[in-house]
C-alpha angles and dihedrals in degrees: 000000000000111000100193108045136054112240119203130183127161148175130186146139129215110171116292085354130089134192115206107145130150123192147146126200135173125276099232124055132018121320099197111212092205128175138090131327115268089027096119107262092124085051093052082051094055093037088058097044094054092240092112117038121225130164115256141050135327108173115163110201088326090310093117115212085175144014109162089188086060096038088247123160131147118195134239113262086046087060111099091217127137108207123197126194136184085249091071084212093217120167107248088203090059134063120230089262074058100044099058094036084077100055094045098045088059086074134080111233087238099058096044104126089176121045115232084248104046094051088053091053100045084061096034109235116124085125102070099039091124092036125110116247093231084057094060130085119253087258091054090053094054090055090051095049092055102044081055093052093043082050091065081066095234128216082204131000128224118198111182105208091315092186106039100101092045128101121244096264101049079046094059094046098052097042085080094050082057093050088053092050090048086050109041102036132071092193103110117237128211107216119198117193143119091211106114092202093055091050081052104052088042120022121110099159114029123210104185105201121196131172087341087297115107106232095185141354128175133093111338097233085057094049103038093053088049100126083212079062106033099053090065093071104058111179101024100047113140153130137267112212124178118227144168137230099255095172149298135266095207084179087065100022094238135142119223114216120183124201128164099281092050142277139329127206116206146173110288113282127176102238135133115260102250094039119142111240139187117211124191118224117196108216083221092055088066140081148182140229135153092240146047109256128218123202092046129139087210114099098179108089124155133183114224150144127239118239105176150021139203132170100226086184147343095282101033140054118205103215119193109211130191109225104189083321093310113124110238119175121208129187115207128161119271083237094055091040089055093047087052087042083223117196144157113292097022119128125229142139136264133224122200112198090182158014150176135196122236 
């Protein structure tokens, strides 16, 4: 077995619709189960959880839930899983003390992995311990749903599109409860969504699901710069890159984030220095030349080397650059790519007229 890695694989048929999918992911951060609705994400969930039976393999860091060739299945209620839905699944006849008390009392004292307060910090509502849940927004139930998943002390946790029924606002006030989940705890998570800006703010490992089928699985920052992947969307193509706070220039306003490749300067934001960042970088907001240029309004130059080319039309070329091992796509014309005689191995430098973080 191998201790320090998930291991699905799994078989079924429903109807006209098959489920044949293979995949590993770590056992610590979020595994995003990205792809289309109706792909069969949910399914994998279920599968996992024990709830749906296929036929294959669940093994959770050598702790195996099901091994068909063995005649291994664990059911469900044996399976130290938290699972949350867009339905938050709250008890109306409870308050939220109440809520995540039933989740907590499940567990023996000896096996909590997660402490009844720190759970309620990590989602931010002491407040509304005494309230009722049908007197909370759709983002404070979702808090609440996930303190009382977290409660049940989960070797894995499952969340189902757990923003999916939520406003954008909700949405952006429960996206940060998420980060600090992602940061502070060890426990994987299991992420299903087909928003792409939700993958991006909290993906480490990518499972691209498609027609029950997985296209892809490995780091996000390895998937999501794939040209093959990146040439179906067009428009919207782009990179992910970490990066840290590395200061302030109150004179210009200006926030300095550092990453692998250097160093970005963007608009002022109120962050700690040392503060990890995502930035989102649009395949379209960069370009190429063989030199670095002076006179510019663009701050943003990079030195890198292009490892790999793809036509996403007639008119444009998608180019896939290493910036100090960081992956940075850039979308130039065919025309433009011919008059640079771009290939594979040449070195050039990139401009980044924007970005955004996510």
């Amino acid at each position: 077995m191998n201790g320090g890695a998930i291991r699905v694989r799994l078989a079924d048929a429903l109807g006209e619709f098959s489920l044949e999918v293979a995949f590993e992911a770590p056992m610590r951060g979020v595994t995003a189960l990205f792809g289309p609705s109706g792909g069969g994400k949910t399914s994998i969930l279920r599968c996992v959880a024990g709830l749906r039976r296929a036929r294959g393999l669940v093994d959770i860091g050598g702790e195996c839930w099901q091994d068909d060739e063995a005649s291994r299945f664990v059911a469900p209620h044996r399976r130290a899983v938290g699972y949350v839905f867009q339905d938050t699944g709250l008890f109306p006849h409870l308050d939220v003390r109440g809520n995540l008390e039933f989740g907590y009392r499940r567990i023996a004292p000896a096996e909590r992995r997660v402490s009844f307060d720190e759970a309620v910090a990590l989602l931010g509502v002491e407040s509304l311990m005494h309230r009722s849940t049908d007197k909370l927004s759709g983002g404070q139930r979702q808090r609440v749903a996930i303190a009382r998943a977290l409660l049940t002390s989960p070797r894995l946790l499952l969340m189902d599109e757990p923003l999916a029924a939520l406003d954008q606002a909700s949405r952006g006030e429960i996206l940060p409860y998420l980060e600090r989940l992602h940061d502070e705890l060890a426990m994987p998570v299991f992420y299903v969504s087909h928003a792409a800006d939700e993958v991006a703010r909290l993906a480490d490992h990518l499972v691209l699901v498609e027609d029950g089928r997985v296209r892809a699985a490995g780091a996000f920052d390895d998937i999501a710069s794939r040209l093959d992947i990146a040439r179906e969307h067009g428009a919207q193509a782009d990179t992910v890159i970490a990066t840290t706070v590395a200061g302030h220039d109150d004179h210009w306003h200006l926030t300095a984030l550092s990453f692998p490749g250097g160093t970005f300067q963007v608009a002022r934001h109120h962050l700690a220095t040392g503060h990890p960042v995502r930035l989102r970088v649009l395949a379209r907001d960069v370009s190429l030349t063989l030199d670095r240029q002076d006179g510019t309004s663009i701050l943003n130059i990079f030195p890198a080397t292009v490892t790999a080319m793809a036509d996403e039309d007639d008119a444009q070329s998608l180019v896939r650059l290493d910036v100090g091992g960081t992956a940075l796509l850039a979308r130039v014309t065919r025309k433009s790519a011919h008059a640079l005689a771009l290939q594979p191995g040449q070195r050039v430098f990139a401009q980044v007229k924007a970005v955004a973080l996510v």
